[in-house]
ChimeraX commands (.cxc) that place a marker at each C-alpha (Angstrom):
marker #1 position 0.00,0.00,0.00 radius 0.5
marker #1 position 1.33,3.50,-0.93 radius 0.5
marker #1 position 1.46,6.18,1.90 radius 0.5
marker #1 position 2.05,9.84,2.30 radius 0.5
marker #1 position 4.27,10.96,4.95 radius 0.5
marker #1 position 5.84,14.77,5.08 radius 0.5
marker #1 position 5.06,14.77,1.22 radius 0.5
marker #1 position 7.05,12.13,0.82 radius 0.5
marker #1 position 4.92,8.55,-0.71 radius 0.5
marker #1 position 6.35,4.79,0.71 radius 0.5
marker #1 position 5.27,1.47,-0.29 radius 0.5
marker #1 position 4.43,-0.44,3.08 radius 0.5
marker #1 position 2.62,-3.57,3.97 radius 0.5
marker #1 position 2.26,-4.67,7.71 radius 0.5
marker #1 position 4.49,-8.26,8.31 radius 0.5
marker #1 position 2.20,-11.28,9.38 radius 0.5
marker #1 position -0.71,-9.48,8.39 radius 0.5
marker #1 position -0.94,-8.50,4.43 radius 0.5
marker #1 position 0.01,-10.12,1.74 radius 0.5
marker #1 position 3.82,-10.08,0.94 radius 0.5
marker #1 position 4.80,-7.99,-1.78 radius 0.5
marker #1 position 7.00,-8.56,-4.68 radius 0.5
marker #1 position 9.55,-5.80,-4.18 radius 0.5
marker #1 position 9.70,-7.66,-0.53 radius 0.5
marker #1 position 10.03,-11.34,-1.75 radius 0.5
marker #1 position 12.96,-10.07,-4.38 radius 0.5
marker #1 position 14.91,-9.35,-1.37 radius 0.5
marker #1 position 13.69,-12.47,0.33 radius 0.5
marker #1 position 14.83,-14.37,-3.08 radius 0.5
marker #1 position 18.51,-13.06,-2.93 radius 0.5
marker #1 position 18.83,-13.74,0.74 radius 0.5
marker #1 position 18.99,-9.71,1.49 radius 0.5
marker #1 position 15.62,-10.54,4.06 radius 0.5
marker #1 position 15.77,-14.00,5.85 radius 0.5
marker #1 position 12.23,-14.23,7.40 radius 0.5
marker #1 position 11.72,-16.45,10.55 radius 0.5
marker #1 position 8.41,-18.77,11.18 radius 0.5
marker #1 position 6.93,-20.25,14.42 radius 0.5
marker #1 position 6.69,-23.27,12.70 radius 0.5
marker #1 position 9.60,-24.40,11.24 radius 0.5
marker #1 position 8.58,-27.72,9.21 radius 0.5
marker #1 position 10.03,-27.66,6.15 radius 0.5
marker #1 position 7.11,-29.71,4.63 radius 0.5
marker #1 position 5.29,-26.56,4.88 radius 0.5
marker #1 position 5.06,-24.09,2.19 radius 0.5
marker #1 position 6.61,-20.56,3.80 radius 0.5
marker #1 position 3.35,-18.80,2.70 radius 0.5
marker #1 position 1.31,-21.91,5.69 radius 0.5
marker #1 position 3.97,-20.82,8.46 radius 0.5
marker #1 position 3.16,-18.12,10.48 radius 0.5
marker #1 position 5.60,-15.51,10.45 radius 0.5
marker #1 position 7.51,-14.70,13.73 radius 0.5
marker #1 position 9.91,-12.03,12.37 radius 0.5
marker #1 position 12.07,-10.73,9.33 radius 0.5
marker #1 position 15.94,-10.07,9.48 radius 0.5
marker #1 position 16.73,-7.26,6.83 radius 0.5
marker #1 position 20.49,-6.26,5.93 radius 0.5
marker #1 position 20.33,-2.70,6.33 radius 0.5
marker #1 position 22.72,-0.11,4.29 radius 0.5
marker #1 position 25.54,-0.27,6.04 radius 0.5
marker #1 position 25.47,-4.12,6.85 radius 0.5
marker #1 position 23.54,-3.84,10.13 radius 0.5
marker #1 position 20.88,-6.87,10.85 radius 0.5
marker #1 position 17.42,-5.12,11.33 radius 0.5
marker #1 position 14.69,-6.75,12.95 radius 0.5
marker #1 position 11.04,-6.24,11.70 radius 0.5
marker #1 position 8.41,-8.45,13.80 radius 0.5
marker #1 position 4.98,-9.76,13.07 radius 0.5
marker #1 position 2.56,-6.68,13.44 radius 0.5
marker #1 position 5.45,-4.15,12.31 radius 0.5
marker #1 position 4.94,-2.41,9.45 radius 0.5
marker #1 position 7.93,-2.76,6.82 radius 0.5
marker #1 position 8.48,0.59,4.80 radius 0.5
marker #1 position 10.22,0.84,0.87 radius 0.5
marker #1 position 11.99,3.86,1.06 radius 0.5
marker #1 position 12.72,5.95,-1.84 radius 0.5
marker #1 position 15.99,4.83,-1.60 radius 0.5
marker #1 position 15.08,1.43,-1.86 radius 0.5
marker #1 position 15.89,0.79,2.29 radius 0.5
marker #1 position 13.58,-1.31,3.67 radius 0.5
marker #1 position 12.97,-0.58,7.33 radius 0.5
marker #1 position 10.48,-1.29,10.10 radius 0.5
marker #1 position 8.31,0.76,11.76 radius 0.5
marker #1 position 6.28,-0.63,15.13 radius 0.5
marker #1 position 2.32,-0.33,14.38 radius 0.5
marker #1 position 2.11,1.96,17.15 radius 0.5
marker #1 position 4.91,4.52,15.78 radius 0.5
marker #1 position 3.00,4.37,12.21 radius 0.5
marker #1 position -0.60,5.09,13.17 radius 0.5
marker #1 position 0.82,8.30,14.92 radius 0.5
marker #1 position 2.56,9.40,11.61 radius 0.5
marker #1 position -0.19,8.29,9.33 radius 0.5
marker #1 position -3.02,10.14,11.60 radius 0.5
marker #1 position -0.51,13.34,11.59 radius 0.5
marker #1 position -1.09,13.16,8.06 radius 0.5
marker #1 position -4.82,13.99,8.70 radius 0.5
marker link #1:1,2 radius 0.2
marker link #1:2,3 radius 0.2
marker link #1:3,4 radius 0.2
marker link #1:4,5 radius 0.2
marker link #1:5,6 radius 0.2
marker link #1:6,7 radius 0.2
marker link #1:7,8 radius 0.2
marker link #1:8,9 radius 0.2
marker link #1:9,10 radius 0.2
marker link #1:10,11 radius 0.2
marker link #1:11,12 radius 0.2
marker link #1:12,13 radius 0.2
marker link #1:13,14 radius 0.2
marker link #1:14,15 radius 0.2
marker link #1:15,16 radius 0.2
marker link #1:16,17 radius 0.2
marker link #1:17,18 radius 0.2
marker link #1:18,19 radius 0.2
marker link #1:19,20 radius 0.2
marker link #1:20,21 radius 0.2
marker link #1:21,22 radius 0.2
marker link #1:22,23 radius 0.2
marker link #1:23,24 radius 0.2
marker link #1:24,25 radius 0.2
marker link #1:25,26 radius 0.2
marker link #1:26,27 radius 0.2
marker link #1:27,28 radius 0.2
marker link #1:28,29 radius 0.2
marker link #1:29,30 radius 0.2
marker link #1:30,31 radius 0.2
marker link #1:31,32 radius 0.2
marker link #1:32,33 radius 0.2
marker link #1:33,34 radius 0.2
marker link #1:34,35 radius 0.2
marker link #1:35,36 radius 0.2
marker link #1:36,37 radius 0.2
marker link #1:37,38 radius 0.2
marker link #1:38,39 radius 0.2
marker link #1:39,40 radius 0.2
marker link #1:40,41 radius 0.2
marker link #1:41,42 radius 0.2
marker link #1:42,43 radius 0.2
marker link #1:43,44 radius 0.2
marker link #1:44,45 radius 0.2
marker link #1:45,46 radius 0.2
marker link #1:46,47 radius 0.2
marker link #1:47,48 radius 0.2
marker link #1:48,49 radius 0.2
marker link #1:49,50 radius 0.2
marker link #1:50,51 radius 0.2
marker link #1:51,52 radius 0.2
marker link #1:52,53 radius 0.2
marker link #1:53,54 radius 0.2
marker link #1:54,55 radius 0.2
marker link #1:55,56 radius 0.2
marker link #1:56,57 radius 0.2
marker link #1:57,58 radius 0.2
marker link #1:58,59 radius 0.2
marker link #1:59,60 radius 0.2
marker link #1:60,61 radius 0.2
marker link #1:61,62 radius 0.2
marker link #1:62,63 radius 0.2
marker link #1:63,64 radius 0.2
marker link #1:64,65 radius 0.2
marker link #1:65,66 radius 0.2
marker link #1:66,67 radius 0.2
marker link #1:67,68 radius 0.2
marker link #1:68,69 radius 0.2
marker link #1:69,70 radius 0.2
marker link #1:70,71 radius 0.2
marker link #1:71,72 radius 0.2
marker link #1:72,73 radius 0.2
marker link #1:73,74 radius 0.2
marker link #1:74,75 radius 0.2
marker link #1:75,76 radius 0.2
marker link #1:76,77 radius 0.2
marker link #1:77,78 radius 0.2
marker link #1:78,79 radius 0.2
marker link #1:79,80 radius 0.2
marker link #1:80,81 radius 0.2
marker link #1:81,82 radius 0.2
marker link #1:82,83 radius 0.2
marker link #1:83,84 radius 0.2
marker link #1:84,85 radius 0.2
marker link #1:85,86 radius 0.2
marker link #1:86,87 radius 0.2
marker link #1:87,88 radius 0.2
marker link #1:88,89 radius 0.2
marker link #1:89,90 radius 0.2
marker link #1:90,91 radius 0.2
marker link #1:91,92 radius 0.2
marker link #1:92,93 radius 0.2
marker link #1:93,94 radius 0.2
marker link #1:94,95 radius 0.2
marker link #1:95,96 radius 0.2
view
């Protein structure tokens, strides 16, 4: 979903919750984003598992944790970074 924040639009999508996008499973596919399940059988397709948390590789190298119910934000940039749900109501209602 695209949003607007200080006139300045994001692609975002909430982890756990919405469907995963493709410019988030690219990253997935090249091993840039290593996502974590609850249930870890391997029989199980990783769309069945329930998501526990994401590991992103940040721009400098840093290991940056996005968990279920955080909301994971395309920058213009092309970083991908999380943002708590709580933190990203407050800036999308300040949009308002």
């Amino acid at each position: 979903m695209k949003v607007t924040i200080n006139n300045s639009e994001f692609e975002t999508f909430q982890l756990g919750y919405d469907p995963i996008p493709d410019w988030f499973m690219n990253r997935v596919t090249n091993n840039t984003i290593v996502l974590h399940a609850v249930n870890n059988d391997p029989d199980l397709h990783m769309e069945c598992r329930e998501l526990s948390h994401c590991i992103i590789d940040g721009k400098y190298g840093e290991k940056i944790r996005g968990n279920k119910g955080d909301f994971i934000v395309l920058t213009k940039d092309g970083q991908m970074l999380p943002c708590h749900s709580s933190l990203y109501t407050i800036l999308i209602n300040k949009q308002t």
